[in-house]
N, C-alpha and C positions, 0 to 999 in steps of 0.2 A: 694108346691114349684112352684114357677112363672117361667115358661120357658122362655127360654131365644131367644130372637126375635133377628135375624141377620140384621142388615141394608144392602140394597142393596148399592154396590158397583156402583158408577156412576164413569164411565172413560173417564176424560176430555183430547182429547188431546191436543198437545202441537204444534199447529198450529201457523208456522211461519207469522211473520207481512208481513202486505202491500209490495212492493219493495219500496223503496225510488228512487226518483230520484236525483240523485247526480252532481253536473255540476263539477266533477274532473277536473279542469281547468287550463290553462297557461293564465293568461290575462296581458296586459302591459298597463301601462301609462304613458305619458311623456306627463309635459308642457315646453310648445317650446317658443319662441321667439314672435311667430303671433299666438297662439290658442293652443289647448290641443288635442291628441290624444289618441286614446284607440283600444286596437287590442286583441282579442283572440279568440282561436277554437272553433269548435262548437260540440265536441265529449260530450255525454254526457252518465251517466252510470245508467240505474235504476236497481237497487240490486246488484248481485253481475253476472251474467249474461248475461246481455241483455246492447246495446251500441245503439246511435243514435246518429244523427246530426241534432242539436237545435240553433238559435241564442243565444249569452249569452249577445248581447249587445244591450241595450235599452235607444232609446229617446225620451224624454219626453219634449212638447209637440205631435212634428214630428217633422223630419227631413227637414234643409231647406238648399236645393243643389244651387248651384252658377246656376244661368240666363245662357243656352246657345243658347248664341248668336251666329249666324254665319254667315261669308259674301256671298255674291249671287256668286256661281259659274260661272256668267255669266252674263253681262252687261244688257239684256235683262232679266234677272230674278228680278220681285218684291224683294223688301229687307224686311225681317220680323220685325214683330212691335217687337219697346223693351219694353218690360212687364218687369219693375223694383218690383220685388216681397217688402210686407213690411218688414221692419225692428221688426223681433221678441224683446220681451220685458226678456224676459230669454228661454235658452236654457238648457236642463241637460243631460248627457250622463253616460250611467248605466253601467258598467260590471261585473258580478257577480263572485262567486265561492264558490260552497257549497252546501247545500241544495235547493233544486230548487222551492219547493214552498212556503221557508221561505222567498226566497230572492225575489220571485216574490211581496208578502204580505209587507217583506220591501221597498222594492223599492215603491209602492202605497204609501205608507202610508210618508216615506220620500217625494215625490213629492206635498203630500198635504200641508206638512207644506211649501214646500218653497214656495207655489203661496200664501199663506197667511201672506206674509212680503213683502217689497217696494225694501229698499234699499239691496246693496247686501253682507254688514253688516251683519245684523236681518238672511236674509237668510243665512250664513253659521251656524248663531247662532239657528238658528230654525231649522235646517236640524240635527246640534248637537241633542237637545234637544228631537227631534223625533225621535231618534237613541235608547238615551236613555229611552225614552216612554217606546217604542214598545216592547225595551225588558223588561221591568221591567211588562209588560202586560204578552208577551207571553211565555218568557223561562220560569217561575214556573210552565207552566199548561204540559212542556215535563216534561216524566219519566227521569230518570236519563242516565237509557238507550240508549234514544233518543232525547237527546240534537242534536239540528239541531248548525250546523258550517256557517257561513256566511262570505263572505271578498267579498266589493265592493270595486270598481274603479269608482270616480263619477269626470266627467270633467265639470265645471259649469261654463255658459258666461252668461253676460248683457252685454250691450249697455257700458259701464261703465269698467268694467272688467273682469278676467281669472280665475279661479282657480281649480286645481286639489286636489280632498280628497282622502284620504287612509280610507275605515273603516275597522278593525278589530274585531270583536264584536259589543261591544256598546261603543269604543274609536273612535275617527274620527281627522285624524291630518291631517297637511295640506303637501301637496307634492314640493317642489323646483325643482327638474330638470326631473327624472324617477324613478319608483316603479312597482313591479311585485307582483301578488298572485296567489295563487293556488298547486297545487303539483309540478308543473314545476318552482316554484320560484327562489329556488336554482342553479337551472342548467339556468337561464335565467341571475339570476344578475354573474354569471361565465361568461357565454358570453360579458356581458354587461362592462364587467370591462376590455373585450378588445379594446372599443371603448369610442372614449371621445365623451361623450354627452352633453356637455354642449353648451348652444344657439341654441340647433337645431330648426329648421323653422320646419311648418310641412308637409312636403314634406319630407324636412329628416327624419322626426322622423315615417312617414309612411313606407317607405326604412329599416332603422333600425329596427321596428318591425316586420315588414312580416319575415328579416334576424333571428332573433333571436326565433322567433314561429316558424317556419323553423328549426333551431337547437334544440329547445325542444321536437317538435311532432317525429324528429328522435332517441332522446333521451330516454323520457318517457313515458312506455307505455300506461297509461292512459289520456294522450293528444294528439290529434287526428284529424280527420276532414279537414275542410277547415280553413282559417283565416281569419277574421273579422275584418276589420279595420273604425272606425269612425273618421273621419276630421273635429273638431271645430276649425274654423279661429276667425281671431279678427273682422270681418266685422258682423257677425252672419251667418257665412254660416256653418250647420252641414250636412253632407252627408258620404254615406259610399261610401270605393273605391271599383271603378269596380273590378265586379270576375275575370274577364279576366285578367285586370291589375294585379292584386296579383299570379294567376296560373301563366301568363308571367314572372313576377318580381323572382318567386319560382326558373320557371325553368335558368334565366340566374342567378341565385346564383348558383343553381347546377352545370352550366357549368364553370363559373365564378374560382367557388373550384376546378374542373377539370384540367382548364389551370394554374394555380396560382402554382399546385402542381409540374410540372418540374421546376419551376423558382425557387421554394423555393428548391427543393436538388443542383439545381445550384447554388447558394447563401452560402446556409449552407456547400456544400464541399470540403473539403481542397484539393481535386484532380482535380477540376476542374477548367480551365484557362480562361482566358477572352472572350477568343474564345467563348467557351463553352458558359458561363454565357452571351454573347452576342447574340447567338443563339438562348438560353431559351429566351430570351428579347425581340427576334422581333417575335418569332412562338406564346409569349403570346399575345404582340400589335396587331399581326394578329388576333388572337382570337376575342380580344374585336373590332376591326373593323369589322367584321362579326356578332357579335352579336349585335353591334348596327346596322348596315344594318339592321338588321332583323326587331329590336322592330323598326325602322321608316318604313318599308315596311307594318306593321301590321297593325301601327297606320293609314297610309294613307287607306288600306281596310277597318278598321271598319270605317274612316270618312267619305269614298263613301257610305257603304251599312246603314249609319242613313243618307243619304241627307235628308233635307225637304223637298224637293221639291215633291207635291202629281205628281203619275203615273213614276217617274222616278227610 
């Protein structure tokens, strides 16, 4: 009789994956009247633990900010030379939501295909068609498991013209007025369907978005951070707005709702008389004269403490 030989037991364990890093995001886009905008938070989430602030918004080539130009404080002061920067030949502005180093990988690989076409045609059709690439490369080689999620925000200028893409997988449609992605989508087009947006310039539509990522990051908890806004005009100018200007912009919304809030139970209540309702009317005017005092006392500070002027 052949005895009988046990095989040794090997005990693999069941060792969790890598953390992902996830850009759980509120991102917005609106094309306006003069250029396209794009604004979202920078909260980002890798696993299910661990939270950070990341940019989620990217331009490709760089960023080209408006000339500042400014006058000599003083008769006696040299006037600075005007350096008219060139005229970029395309501009692309990226906002993500999703997996963060799919989207990084996409966003490349989209950018390659648009510099390899002329008119701006080809390139939406080329930007398509590397959408669908990419994926048709990379989603079979994820488990099923680990399907990575992707939604860009892509605001795209030439010399020529404007246009805002939505992409949702490997679909890519084009945008008319404003579009939102991310987990806070929901709670953004709510907001969004109190205000009429339609022809916004983009000045307003940078106003409007800071307002509305402002109501979602109080909203949803996994939208967070600061707010990111990118300004593509019709000139070629893409730049992001100052941080100051948007923590400014936050806080007189905040105060903004504060005051707004006696004049609306004034309004709304059947017990109270003109008097009354006249009273809410000028203690909110008063408000907003005080808060604008303020954002021009701020502005005139930060334009003293950038003089150009060297030793001053």
């Amino acid at each position: 009789m052949i005895p009988y030989k046990r095989r040794p037991v090997v005990y693999v364990p069941n060792l969790p994956s890598f953390p992902r890093r996830t850009a759980v995001t509120i991102a917005a886009g609106f094309k306006c009247t003069d250029g396209v905008v794009l604004a979202a938070d920078t909260q980002e989430t890798v696993g299910d633990y661990k939270k950070r602030n990341c940019a989620k918004i990217t331009v490709k080539p760089a960023v080209n900010p408006i000339p500042d130009i400014r006058e000599p404080r003083r008769i006696s002061d040299p006037r600075p030379p005007e350096v008219v920067p060139p005229t970029p030949e395309l501009i692309a502005g990226f906002a993500g939501a999703g997996d963060s180093s799919f989207l990084e990988k996409l966003i490349d690989k989209a950018w390659l295909r648009i510099c390899q076409t002329a008119t701006f045609e080809e390139r939406c059709a080329a930007l398509e068609e590397g959408i669908i690439e990419f994926y048709e490369r990379f989603w079979p080689i994820y488990p099923e498991s680990m399907k990575p999620e992707a939604e860009l925000l892509i605001g795209l200028w030439s010399p020529s013209e404007f246009e805002l893409l939505k992409v949702i997988g490997p679909l890519m449609t084009k945008v008319d007025s404003h579009t939102f992605i991310g987990c806070g989508s929901a709670e953004a087009n709510s907001f969004a369907d109190r205000i009429d947006l339609r022809k916004l310039t983009v000045k307003k539509a940078s106003s409007v978005g800071i307002y509305i990522l402002k109501a979602v990051k109080e909203q949803v908890p996994y939208c967070g951070g600061d707010s990111h806004l990118l300004l593509m005009d019709d000139r070629g100018h893409a730049y992001f707005e100052n941080p100051w200007s948007v923590k400014w912009a936050e806080e007189k919304l905040r105060r903004l709702e504060e005051a707004v809030g006696p004049l609306i139970l004034a309004a709304a209540s059947s017990e109270a008389n003109s008097e009354d309702f006249q009273k809410s009317l000028d203690e909110f005017g008063g408000k907003l004269l005080t808060i604008k005092a303020e954002l021009e006392r701020i502005a005139r500070a930060i334009d003293q403490a950038s003089d150009y002027r060297p030793g001053k």
